[in-house]
C-alpha positions as CSV (number, residue, x, y, z in Angstrom):
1,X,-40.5,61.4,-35.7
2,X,-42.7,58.4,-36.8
3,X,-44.6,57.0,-39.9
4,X,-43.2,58.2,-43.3
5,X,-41.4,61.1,-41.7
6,X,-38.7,58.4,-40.0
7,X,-35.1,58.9,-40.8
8,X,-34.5,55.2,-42.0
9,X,-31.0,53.9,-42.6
10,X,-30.3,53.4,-46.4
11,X,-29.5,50.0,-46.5
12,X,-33.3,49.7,-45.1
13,X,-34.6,52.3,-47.9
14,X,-32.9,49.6,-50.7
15,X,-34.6,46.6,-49.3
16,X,-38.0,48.3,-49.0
17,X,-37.9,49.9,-52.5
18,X,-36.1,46.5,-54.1
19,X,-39.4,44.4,-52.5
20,X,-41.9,46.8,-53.6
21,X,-40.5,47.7,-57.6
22,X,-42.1,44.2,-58.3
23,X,-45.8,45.2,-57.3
24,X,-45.7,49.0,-58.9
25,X,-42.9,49.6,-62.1
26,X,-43.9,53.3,-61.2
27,X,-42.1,53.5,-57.6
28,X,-38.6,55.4,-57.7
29,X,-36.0,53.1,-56.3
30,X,-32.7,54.1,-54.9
31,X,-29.8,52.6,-57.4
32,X,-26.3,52.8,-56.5
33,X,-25.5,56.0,-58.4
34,X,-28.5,57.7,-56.4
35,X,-26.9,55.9,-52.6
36,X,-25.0,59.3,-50.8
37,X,-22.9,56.5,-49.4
38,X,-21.7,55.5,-52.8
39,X,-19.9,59.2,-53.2
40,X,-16.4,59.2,-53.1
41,X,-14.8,59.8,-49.6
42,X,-13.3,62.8,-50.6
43,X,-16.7,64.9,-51.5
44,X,-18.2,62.9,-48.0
45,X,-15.6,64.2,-45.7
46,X,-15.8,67.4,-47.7
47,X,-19.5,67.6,-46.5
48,X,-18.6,66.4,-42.8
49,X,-16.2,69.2,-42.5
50,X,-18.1,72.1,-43.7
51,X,-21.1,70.8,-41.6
52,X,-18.5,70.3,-38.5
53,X,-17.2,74.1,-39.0
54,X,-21.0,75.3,-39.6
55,X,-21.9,73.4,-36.3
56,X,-18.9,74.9,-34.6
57,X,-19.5,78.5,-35.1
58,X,-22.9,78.3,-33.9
59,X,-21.8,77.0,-30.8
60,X,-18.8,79.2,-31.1
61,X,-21.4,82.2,-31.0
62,X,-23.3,80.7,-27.7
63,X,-20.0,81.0,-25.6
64,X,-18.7,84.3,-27.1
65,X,-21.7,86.0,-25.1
66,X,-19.6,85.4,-21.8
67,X,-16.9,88.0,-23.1
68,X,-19.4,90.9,-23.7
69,X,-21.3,90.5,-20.8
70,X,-19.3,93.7,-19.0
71,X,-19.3,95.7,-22.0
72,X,-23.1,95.1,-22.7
73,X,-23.7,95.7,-18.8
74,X,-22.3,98.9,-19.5
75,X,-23.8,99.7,-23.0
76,X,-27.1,99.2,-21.8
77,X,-26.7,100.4,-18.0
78,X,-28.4,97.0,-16.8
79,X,-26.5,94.2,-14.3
80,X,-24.4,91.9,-14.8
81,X,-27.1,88.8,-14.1
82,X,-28.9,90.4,-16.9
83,X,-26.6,90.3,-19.5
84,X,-25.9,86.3,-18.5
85,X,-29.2,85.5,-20.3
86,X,-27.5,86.3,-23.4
87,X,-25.6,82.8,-23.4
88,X,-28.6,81.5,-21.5
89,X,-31.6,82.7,-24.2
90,X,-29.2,81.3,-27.0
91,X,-28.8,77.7,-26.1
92,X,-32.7,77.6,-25.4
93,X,-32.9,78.7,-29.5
94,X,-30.4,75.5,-29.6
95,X,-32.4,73.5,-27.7
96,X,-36.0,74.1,-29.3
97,X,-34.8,74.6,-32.2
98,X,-34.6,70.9,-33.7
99,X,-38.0,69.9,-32.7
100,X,-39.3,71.9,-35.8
101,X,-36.1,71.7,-38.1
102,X,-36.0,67.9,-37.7
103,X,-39.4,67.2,-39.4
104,X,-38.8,70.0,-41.9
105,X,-35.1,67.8,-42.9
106,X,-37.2,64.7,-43.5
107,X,-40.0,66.5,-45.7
108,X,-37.7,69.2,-47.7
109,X,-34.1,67.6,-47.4
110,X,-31.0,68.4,-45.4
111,X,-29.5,70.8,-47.7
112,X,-32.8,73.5,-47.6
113,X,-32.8,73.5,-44.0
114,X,-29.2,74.2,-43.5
115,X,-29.2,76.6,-46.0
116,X,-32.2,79.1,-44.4
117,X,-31.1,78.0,-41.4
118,X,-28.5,79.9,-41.8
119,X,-28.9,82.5,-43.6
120,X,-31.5,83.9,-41.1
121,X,-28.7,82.8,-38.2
122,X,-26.9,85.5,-40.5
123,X,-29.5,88.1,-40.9
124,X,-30.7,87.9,-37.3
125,X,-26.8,88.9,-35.7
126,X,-27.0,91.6,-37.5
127,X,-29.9,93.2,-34.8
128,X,-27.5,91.1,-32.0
129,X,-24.2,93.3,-33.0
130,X,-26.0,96.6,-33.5
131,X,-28.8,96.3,-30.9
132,X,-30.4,99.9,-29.5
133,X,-31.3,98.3,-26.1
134,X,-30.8,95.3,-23.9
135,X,-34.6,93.7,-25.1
136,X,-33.7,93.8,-28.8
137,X,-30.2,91.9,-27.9
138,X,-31.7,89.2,-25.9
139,X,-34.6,88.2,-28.2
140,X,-32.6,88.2,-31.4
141,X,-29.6,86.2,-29.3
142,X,-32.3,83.7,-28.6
143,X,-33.9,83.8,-32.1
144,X,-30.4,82.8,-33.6
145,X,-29.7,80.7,-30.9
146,X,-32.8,78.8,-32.4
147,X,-31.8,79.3,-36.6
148,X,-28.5,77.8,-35.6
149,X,-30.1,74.4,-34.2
150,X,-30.5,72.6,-37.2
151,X,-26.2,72.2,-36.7
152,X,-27.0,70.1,-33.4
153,X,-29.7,67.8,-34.3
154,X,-30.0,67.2,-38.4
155,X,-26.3,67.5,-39.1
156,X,-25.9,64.0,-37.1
157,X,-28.7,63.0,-39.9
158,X,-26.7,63.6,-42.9
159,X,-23.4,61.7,-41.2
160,X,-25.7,59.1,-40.6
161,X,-26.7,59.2,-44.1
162,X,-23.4,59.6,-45.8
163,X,-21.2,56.2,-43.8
164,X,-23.0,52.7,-42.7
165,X,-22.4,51.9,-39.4
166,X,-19.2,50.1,-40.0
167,X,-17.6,53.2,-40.7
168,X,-19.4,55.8,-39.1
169,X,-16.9,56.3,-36.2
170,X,-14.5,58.6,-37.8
171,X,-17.2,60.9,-39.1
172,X,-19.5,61.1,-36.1
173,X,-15.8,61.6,-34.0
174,X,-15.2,64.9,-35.8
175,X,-18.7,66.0,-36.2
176,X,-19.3,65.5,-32.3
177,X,-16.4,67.6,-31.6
178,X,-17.4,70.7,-33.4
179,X,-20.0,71.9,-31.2
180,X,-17.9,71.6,-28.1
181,X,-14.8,72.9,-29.6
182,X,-17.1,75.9,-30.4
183,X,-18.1,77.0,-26.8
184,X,-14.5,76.6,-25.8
185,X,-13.0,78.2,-28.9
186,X,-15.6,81.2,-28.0
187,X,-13.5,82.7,-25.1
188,X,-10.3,82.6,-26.9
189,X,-11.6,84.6,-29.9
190,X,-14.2,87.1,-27.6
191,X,-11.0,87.6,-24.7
192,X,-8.5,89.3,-27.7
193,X,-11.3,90.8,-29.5
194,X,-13.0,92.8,-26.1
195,X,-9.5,93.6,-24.4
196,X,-8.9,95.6,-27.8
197,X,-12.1,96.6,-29.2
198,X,-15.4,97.4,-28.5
199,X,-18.0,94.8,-27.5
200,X,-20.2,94.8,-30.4
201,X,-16.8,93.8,-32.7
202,X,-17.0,90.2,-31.0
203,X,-20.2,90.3,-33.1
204,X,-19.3,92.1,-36.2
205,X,-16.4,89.4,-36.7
206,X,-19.1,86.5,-36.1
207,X,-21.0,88.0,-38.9
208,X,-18.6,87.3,-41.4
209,X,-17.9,83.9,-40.6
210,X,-20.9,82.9,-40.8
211,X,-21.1,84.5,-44.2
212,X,-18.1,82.5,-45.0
213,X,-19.6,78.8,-43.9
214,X,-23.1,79.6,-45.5
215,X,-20.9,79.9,-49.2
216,X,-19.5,76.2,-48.1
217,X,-23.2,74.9,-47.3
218,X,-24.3,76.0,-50.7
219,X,-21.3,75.2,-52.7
220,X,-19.6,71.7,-51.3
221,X,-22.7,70.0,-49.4
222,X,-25.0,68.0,-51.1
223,X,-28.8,66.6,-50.6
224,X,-27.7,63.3,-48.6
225,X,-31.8,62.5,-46.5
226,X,-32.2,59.2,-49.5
227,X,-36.4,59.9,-48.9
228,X,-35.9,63.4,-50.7
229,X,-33.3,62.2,-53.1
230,X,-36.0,59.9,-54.6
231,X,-38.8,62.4,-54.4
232,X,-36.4,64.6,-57.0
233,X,-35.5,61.4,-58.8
234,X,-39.6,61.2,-59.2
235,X,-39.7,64.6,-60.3
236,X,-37.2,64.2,-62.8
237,X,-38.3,60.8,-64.2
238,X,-41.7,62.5,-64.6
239,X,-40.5,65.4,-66.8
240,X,-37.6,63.4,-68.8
241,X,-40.7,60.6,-69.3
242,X,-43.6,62.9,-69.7
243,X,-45.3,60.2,-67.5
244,X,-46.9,61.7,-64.5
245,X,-47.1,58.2,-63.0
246,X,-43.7,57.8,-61.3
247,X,-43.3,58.5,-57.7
248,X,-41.2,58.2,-54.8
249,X,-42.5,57.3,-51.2
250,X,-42.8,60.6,-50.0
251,X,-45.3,61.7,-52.9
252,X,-47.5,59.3,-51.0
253,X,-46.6,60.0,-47.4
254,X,-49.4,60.0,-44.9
255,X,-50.4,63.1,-42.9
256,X,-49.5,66.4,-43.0
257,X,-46.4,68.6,-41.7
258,X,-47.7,69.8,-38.7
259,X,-48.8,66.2,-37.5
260,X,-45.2,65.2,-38.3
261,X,-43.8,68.4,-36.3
262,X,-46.1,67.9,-33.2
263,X,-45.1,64.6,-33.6
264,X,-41.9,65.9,-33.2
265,X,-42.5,67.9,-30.2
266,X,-43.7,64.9,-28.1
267,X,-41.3,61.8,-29.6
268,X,-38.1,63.0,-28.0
269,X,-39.8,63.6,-24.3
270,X,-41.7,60.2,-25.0
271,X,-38.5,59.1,-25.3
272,X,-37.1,60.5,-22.0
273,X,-40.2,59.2,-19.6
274,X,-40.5,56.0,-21.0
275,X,-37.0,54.9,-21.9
276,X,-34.3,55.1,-18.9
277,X,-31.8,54.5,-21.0
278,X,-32.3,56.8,-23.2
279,X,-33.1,59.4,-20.1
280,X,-30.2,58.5,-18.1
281,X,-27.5,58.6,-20.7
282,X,-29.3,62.5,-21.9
283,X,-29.2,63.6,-18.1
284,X,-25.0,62.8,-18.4
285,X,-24.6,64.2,-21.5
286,X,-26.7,67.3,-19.7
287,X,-24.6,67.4,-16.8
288,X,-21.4,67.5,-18.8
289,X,-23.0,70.1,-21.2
290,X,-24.0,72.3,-18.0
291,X,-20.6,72.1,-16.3
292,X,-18.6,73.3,-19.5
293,X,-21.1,76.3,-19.4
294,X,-20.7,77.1,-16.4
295,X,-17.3,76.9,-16.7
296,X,-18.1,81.0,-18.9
297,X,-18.8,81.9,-15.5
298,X,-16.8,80.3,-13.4
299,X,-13.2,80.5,-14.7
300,X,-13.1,84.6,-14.8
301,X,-13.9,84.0,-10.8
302,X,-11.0,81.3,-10.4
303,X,-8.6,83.7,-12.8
304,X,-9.5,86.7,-12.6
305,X,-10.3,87.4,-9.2
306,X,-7.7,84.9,-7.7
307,X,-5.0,85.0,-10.3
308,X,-5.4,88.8,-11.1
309,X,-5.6,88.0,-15.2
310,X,-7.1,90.7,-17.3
311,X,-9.9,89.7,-20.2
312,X,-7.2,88.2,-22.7
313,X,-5.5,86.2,-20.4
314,X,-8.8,84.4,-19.0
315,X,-9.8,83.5,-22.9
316,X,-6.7,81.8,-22.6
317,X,-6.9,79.4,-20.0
318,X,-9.6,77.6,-21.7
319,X,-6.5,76.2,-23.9
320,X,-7.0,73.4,-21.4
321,X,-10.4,72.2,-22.7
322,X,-9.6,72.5,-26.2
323,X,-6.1,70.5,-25.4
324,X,-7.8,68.1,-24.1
325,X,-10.8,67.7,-26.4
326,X,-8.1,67.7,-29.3
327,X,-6.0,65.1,-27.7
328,X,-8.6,62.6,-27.2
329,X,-9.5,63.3,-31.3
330,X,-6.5,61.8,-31.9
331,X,-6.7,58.6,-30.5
332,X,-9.6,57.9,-32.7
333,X,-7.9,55.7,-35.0
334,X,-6.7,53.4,-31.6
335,X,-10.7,53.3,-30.9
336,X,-11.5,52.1,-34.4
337,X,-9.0,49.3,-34.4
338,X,-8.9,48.2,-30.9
339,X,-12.2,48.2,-29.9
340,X,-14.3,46.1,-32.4
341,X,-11.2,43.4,-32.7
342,X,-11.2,42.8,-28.9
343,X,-15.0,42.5,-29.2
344,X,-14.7,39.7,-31.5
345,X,-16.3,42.1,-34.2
346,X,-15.9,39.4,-36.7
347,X,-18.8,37.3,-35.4
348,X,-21.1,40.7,-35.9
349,X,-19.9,40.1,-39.4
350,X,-18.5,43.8,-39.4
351,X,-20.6,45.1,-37.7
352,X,-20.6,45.2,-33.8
353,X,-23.5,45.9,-31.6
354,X,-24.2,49.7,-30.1
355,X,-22.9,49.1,-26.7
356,X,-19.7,48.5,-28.1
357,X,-19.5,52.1,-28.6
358,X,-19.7,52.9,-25.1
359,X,-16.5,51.7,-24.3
360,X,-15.0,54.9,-25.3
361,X,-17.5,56.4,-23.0
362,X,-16.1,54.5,-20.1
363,X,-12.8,56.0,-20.2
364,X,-14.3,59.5,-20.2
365,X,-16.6,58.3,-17.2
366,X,-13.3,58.3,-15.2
367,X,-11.1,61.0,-16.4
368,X,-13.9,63.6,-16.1
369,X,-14.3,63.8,-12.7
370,X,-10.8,63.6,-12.3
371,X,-10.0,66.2,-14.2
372,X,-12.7,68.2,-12.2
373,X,-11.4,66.9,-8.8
374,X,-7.6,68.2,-9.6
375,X,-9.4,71.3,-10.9
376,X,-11.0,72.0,-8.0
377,X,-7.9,71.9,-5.5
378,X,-5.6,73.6,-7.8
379,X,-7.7,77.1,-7.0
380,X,-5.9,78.0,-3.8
381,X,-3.8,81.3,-4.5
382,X,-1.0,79.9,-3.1
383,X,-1.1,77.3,-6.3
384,X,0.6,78.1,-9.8
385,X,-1.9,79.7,-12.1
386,X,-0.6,76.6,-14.8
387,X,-1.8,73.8,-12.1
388,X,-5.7,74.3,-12.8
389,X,-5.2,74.8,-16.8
390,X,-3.1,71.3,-16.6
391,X,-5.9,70.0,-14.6
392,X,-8.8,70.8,-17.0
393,X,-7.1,68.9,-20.2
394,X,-8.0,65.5,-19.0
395,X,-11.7,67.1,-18.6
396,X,-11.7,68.2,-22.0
397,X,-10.2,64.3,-23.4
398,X,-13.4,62.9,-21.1
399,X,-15.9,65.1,-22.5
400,X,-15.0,64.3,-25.9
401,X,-15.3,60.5,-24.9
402,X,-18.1,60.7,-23.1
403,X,-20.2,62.7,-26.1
404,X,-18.6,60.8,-29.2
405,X,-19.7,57.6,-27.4
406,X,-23.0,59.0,-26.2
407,X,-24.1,60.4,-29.1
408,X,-22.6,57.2,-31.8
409,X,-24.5,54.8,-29.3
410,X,-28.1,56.8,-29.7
411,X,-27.5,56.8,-33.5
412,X,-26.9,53.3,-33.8
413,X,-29.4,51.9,-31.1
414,X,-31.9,54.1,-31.8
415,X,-31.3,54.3,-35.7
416,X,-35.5,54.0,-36.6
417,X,-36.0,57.3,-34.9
418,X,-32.4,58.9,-34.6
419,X,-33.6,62.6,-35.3
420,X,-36.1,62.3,-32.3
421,X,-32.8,60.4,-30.1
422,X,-30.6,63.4,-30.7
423,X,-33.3,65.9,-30.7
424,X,-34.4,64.6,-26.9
425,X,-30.8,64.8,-26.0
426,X,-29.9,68.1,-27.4
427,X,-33.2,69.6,-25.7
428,X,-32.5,68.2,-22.0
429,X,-28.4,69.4,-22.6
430,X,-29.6,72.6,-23.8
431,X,-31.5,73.4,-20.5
432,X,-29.4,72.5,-18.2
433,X,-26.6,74.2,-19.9
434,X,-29.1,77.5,-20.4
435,X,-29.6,77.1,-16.4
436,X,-25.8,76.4,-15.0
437,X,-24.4,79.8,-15.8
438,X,-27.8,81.4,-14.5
439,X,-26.8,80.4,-10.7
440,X,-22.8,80.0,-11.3
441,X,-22.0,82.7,-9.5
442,X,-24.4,82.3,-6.7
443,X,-22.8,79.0,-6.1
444,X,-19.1,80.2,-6.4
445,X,-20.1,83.1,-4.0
446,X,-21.3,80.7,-1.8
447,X,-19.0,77.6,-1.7
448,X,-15.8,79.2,-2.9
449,X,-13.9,77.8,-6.0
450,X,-12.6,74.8,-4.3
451,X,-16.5,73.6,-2.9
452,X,-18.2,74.6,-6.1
453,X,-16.1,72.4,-8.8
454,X,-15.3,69.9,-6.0
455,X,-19.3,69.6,-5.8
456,X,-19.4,69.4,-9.5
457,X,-17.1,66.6,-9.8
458,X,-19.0,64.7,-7.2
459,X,-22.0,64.8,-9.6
460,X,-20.1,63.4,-12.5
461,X,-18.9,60.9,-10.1
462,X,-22.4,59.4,-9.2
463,X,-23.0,59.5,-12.9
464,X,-19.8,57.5,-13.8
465,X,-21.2,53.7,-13.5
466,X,-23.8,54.0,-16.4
467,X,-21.3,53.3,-19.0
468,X,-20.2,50.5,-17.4
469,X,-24.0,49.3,-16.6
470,X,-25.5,49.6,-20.0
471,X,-22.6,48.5,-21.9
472,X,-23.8,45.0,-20.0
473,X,-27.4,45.2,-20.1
474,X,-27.9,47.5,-23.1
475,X,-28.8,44.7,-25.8
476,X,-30.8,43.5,-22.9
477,X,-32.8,46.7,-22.5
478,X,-33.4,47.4,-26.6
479,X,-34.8,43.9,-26.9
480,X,-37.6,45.7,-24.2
481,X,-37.4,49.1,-25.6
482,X,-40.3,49.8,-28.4
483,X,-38.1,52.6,-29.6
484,X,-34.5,51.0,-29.6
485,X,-33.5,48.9,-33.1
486,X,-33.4,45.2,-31.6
């Protein structure tokens, strides 16, 4: 986004507002009582974790898909390739999605795009878990697909928002993992529910969870976007006063929405073709994001068909993931102390440039492919069913690396237009992880399990170095950037 509909940090909002009060008494100013930064850090990490658990069951419901895919091929007498595009068609919604919710955030607020956001990502399943036909379930998976994306691209806003970038580790740490515990905490929940029940249940149950977080939205998450907060501190100020001369800057924004939402459209792919850093760290974020979904695919091939496990069983293995996701959580704290002190953060006054964040993303570099590497000559027969579950947990811990860091270093190096950072990353990661589970099979068929995954760690390994590069040249590189915060 550019022009008035920028998400600006709010430490930039104050000294904007503070220089112009002296040329117009009339312009709304943000005061500390007004700052969602000033909240207490009880009701902030309230908010984080609400939006972290909304995010998570929308990514939740793009891997659940993989579990009904035999029942639905059954229900609606089509093959099995057909009933793929159900995970496929829903992480398209979650990749087009935030090109239109991301200007709507930054003219109505956070909190009214989260909330009809999801409550038509509610009312939409309901055609999903009682569809007549195989056309009515794919359009309405890819329409929630797309209500759901406001969880991927404006809920990194409102972290943003809430914590300055000295303390926005923690926050942005638990928020990123959400929407990749969901796709591995999909299969656990969808393997129990469709070895017992019918196939439409794995949707029934979805239903009232996400009846469940859209009561959190509305009751525990407030308005945090500090433009909006003004514009209803204008509002106010204007009734209380009965002077209709107060504003805020957005009464006097320039243009209309749909400039700012084509403007939308084309700022993230500007981003990608004219800023390689930007395009090179998305494309690893994308090949991560396309491996874990093709992972739907290809772990019933490496347990089912070589192992012998039934439906339940194969939800299981992906224990290994979330082990390993949940592990690297953990050493969070280590990050936050560690890092910045063997920087020399002091010198940065508290505050240490992006590329420090991409330290983390060094060590998941490494341990992905790994983990994939291990993974991929653990699928003999002849090797204990355990070996390739123990070898996809450092997999998980580096894919958690590699996206806190990722997306923490967009945020911060790209903090004048962060919504159209993450929106350009979230777009490229949702096609490529629509497309993997499309040819998964193909590829498995082809290669075997040891070739496929031992080509897919070969890919992460060619992508390993950019860490490394840019966490050397990446001040270099913003100081050239027109989009990147010098």
């Amino acid at each position: 986004m550019s022009g008035s509909f920028t998400s600006q940090p709010n430490d930039a909002t104050v000294t904007e507002t503070d220089v112009s009060i002296e040329d117009d008494p009339h312009l709304v100013v943000l005061e500390p009582d007004d700052n969602p930064q000033n909240m207490s850090s009880f009701r902030r990490w309230l908010a984080v974790i609400v939006i972290s658990s909304a995010s998570l069951c929308v990514t939740c419901a793009s891997s659940i898909a993989a579990f009904t895919e035999q029942g639905a091929a059954q229900t609606f007498r089509v093959s099995h390739e057909v009933t793929v595009l159900g995970i496929s068609l829903f992480v398209s919604g979650l990749g087009t999605g935030p090109l239109l919710v991301g200007p709507l955030s930054e003219v109505y607020g956070r909190n009214v795009v989260y909330r009809i956001s999801y409550a038509l990502f509610f009312i939409f399943t309901f055609p999903v878990a009682f569809a007549p036909n195989i056309a009515v379930f794919l359009i309405f998976r890819l329409i929630t697909g797309f209500c759901g994306s406001a969880f991927l691209s404006v809920a990194g806003g409102s972290v943003s928002d809430m914590f300055p970038n000295s303390s926005i580790a923690n926050p942005m740490a638990v928020y990123t993992i959400s929407p990749f515990i969901g796709p591995v905490a999909g299969p656990l929940i969808a393997g129990f529910i469709n070895q017992h029940l019918y196939w439409e249940w794995t949707y029934r149950v979805q239903l009232c969870w996400i009846f469940a977080e859209f009561l959190m939205l509305a009751i525990f998450v407030p308005e945090t976007y500090v433009p909006v907060i003004l514009k209803k501190k204008a509002r106010r100020l204007r009734k209380s006063t009965a002077d209709p001369k107060f504003y805020a800057p957005l009464d006097r924004r320039e243009g209309t929405l749909a400039s700012a939402i084509l403007v939308s459209c084309y700022r993230p792919f500007q981003l990608l073709l004219f800023d390689r850093m930007a395009l090179l760290l998305d494309s690893w974020n994308a090949l991560l994001l396309g491996i874990l979904y093709l992972a739907f695919q290809a772990y019933p091939i490496i347990f089912e068909d070589v192992h012998g496990f039934n439906m339940q069983m194969t939800g299981l293995t992906f224990i290994g993931i979330g082990l390993g996701m949940l592990s690297a959580i953990s050493t969070q704290p280590f990050w936050n102390r560690r890092v910045p002190f063997s920087l020399g953060a002091a010198k940065f006054d508290g505050d240490p440039p992006p590329e420090t964040r991409l330290i983390m993303g060094q060590v998941g570099a490494i341990l992905v492919p790994i983990g994939l590497f291990c993974l991929a000559f653990t699928t003999y027969p002849q090797v204990h069913w355990i070996a390739p579950i123990i070898a996809s947990v450092p997999f998980g811990s580096g894919v958690y690396f590699v996206f806190t860091s990722t997306f923490t270093y967009l945020v911060t190096a790209y903090r004048p237009i962060a919504a159209s950072a993450m929106a350009s990353n979230s777009a490229l990661r949702s096609a490529f992880a629509a497309a993997f589970p499309l040819f998964a099979g193909a590829m498995y068929d082809r290669l075997g399990t040891v070739g496929a995954t031992a080509l897919l760690a070969g890919l992460t390994t060619i992508m390993a170095p950019l860490p490394f590069v840019f966490y050397r040249i990446g001040a270099r590189l913003r100081k050239n950037s027109p989009f990147a915060a010098h």
